[in-house]
N, C-alpha and C positions, 0 to 999 in steps of 0.2 A: 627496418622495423615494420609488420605487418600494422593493417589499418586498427583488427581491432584483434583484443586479446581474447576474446573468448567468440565462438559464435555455435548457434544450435540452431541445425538445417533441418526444418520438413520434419522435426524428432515425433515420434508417433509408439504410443505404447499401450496395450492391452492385458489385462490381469483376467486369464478366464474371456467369459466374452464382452468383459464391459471392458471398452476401449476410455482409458485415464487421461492421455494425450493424444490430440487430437490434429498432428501435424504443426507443429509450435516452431516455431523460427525468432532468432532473434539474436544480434549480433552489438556486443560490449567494448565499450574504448577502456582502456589501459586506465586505472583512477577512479574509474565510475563506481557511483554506490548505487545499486541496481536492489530494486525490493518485488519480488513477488507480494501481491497482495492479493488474499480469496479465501471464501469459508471453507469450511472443510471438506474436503471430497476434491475440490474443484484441480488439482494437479499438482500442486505445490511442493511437496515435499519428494513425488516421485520426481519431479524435473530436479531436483539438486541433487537426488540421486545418484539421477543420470548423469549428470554435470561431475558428479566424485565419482562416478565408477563402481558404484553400489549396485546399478538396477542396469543392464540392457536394453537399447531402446529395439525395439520390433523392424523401426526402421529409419532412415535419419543420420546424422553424424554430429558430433560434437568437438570442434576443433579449438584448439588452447593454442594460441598462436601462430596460426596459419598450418599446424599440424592435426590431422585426425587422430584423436584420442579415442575413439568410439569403444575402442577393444582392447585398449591398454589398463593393466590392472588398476588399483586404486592407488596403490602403494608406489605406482611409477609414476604418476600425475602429478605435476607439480602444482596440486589442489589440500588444500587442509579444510577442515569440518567442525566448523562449534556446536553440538547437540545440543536442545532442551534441558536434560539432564546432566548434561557437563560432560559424563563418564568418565570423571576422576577416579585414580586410583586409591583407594580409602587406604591403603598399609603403606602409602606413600606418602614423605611431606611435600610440600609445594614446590621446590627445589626439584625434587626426582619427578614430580609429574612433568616439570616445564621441560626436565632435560630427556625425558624417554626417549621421545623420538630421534635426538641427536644420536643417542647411546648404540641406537637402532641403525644410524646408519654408521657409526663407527667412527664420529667424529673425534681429535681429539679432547682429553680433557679439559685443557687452556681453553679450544675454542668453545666447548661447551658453557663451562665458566662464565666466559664472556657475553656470549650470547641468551644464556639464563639469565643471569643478571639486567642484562639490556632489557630486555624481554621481562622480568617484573619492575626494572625500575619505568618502562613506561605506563603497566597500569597499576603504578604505584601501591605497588607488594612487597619491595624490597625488604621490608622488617620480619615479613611474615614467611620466608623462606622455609622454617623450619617448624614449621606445622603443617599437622594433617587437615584433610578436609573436612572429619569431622570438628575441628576447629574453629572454621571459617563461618560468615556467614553468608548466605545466598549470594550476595552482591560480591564477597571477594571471591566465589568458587567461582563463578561467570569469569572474575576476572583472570583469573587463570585457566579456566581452561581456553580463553583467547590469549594469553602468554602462550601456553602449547601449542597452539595451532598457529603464530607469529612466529615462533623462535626459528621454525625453518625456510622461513622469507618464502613463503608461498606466494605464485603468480596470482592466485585467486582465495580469497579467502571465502569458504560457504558460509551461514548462520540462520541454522532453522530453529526460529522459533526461541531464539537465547532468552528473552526476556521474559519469557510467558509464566515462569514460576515465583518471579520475581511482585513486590507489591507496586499498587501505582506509583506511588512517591518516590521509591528506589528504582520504578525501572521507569521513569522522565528524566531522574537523573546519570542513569546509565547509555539512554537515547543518547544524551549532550557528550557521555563521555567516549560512548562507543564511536560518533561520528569526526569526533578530535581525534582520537585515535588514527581514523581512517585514513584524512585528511594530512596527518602526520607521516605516515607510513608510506603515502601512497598506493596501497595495495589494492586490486579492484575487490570489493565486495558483494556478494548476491545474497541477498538476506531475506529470509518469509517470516509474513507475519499475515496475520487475519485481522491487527489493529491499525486502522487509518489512520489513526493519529501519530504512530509508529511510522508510516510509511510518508504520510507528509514532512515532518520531522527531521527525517535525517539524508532522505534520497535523492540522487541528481536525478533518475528514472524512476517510475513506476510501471510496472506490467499488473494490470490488474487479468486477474485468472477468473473465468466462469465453465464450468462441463470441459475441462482439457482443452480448453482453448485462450490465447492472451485476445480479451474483446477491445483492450486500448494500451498502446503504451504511450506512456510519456513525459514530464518534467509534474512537477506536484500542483503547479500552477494549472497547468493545460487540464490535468486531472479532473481540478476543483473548478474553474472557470471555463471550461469548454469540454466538457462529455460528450462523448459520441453517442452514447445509447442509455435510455432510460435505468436499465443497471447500471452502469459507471455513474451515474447520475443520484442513486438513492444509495447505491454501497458506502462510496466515499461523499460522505456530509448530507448524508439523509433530505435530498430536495425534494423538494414536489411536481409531480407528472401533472401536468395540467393539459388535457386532450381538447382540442377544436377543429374547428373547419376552417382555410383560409378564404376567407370573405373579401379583402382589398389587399391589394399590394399599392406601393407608394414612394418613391424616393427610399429604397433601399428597408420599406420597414412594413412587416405585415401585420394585419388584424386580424384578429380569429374569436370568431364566433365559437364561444365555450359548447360543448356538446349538451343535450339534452337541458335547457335551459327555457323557458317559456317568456315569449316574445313580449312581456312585461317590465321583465327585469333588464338593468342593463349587463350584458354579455358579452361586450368585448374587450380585448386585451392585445396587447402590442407586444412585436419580436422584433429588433434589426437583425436583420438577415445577414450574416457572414458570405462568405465566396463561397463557401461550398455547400450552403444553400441553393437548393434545386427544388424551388416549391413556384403551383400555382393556385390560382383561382378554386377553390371546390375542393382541394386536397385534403384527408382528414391529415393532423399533425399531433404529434406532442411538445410540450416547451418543459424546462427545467426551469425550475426559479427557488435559489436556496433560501432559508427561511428567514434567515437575516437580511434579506433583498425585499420582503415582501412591507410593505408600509402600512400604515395604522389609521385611521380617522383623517380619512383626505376628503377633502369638500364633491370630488366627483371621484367616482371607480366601482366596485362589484361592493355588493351588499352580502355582507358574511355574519352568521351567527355565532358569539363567541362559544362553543360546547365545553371546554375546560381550558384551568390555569393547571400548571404544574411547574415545579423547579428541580435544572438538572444541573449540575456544576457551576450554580452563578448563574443559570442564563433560566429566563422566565420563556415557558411555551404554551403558546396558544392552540389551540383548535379548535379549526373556524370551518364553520359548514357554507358553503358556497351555493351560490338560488338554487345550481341543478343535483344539490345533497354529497357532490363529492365534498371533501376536507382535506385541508390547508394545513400547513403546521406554520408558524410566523413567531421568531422566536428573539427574545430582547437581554441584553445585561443588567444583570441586577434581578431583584424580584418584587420591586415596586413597582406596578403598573395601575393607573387606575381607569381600570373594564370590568366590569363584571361577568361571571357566564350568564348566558341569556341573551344579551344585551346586542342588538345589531349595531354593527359598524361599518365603515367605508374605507375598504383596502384596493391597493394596488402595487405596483412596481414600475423602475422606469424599464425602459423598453432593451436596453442594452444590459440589464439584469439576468434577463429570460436567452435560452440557447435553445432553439430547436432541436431532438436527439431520435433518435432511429427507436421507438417503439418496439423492442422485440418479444418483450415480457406478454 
């Protein structure tokens, strides 16, 4: 059995002269639920293209178990595709859509039978066989049209974008049921989405996508707790860029002299430096520190002006103007907090909070 089941070498591709991917690599274990994550433009839906044999890469190969597939049609790939839109057959009931593709390769009827059946009794359709899609509603059309695209035990299953027409309530609970599903089947999944909370949610990997290029991959955790660069940093969980100068190093933990701050106010802030930290004396840096990291009315730290309260799903946000005029966002559960706007206060973080990340913005 090859290492891994899907891999995409050096793939590079141009529409016209703006170049969409950007030499993109990156190699899948058999299982994995794998999620492109990135706004729009940034390559996503051209790479699963590519990956189904929709789009041509310029140059590159895409190999589905240790075979190159790069030039094999769609239809000979042992790849299936859940669209946005489903592209249900509307003069069909749910029955005939699950079994199309069977019908297509000439299966017979028995096993057809069987396998439609298997195939809605797991995303629990089985009643609704015999209705059309104008019947259904958003949540079971999703669910069949991932019946279609299961009942031929694909090696790889695609899903751009399935959830996005769906509301929030229904598509949290489709996350929960699409990842049982997965977990069930064992089929590898590659999934896009533009929603992070999507991508934490259900993925063993994340590949976050920026300009055609993947700028981080990797498990939801490393994602959120360790970013590589100031975008992977504000995309997934919106933290804060905090820019200084390194002033002291020390048993493993730096200080930094906030930028443009006047030698009045107190100014510095604390990093433990990981291994692949590469920093000295004098260097400018940036740190991330998400908002929930950031602490409130401590006896010693940086003097922040509160500028506004606001409330987002439950969780109270602050922002806080900092001596040298940048702003903080510092965010609590619940929406009782008693600060005023106006009002200065005494925040910090502990030092193992903050990740230094590659400024490239």
């Amino acid at each position: 059995m090859k290492d891994f089941i899907l891999e995409l070498n050096h793939i590079k591709k141009s529409f016209g002269n703006t170049q969409v991917l950007k030499g993109i690599s990156l190699s899948v274990k058999q299982g994995e639920f794998i999620t492109f994550l990135g706004s729009s433009g940034c390559g996503k839906t051209t790479t699963l293209r590519i990956i189904a044999g929709l789009e041509q890469p310029d140059s590159g190969a895409v190999m589905l178990e240790g075979v190159d597939v790069t030039k094999i049609a769609p239809d000979k790939r042992d790849v299936n595709t859940v669209f946005q839109n489903y592209a249900l057959f509307p003069h069909m009931d749910v029955y005939k859509n699950v079994a199309y593709g069977l019908k297509i390769r000439k299966v017979s009827k028995t096993e057809i039978q069987r396998r439609v059946m298997e195939s809605l009794e797991l995303v629990q359709l089985t009643d609704y066989a015999s209705r059309k899609p104008s019947e259904l509603s958003g949540g079971q059309k999703q669910r069949v049209a991932i019946a279609r695209a299961i009942v031929n035990n694909p090696k790889v299953l695609l899903l751009d974008e399935p959830l996005g027409a769906l509301d929030l309530q229904l598509r949290r609970q489709m996350q929960l049921e699409l990842k049982r599903l997965q977990k069930k089947l064992g089929i590898t999944f590659i999934y896009i989405t533009h929603d992070q909370e999507e991508a934490i949610n259900m993925s063993d990997r994340i590949v976050v996508m920026r300009d055609g290029m993947f700028v981080q991959i990797g498990t939801p955790n490393e994602i959120y707790d360790a970013p590589r660069t100031s975008f992977v940093a504000q995309f997934v969980g919106n933290a804060n860029i905090i820019r200084g100068v390194v002033d002291k190093l020390d048993n493993g933990m730096a200080a930094i002299k906030l930028e443009e701050t006047s030698s009045d106010c107190e100014s510095y802030v604390s990093v433990k430096l990981s291994e692949k930290d590469n920093v000295h004396i004098g260097d400018r840096i940036a740190i991330a520190v998400r908002s929930e990291n950031i602490q409130l009315n401590l006896e010693k730290g940086i003097s922040a002006v509160v500028k506004e309260k606001s409330f987002a799903g439950g969780l109270l946000r602050l922002t806080l103007v900092l001596p040298n005029g940048k702003e903080v966002v510092a965010s609590r559960h619940g929406i009782n907090y008693d600060v005023e706007e106006g009002t200065c206060i005494t925040i910090g973080w502990d030092a193992d909070s903050a990740v230094i990340v590659e400024d490239r913005d």
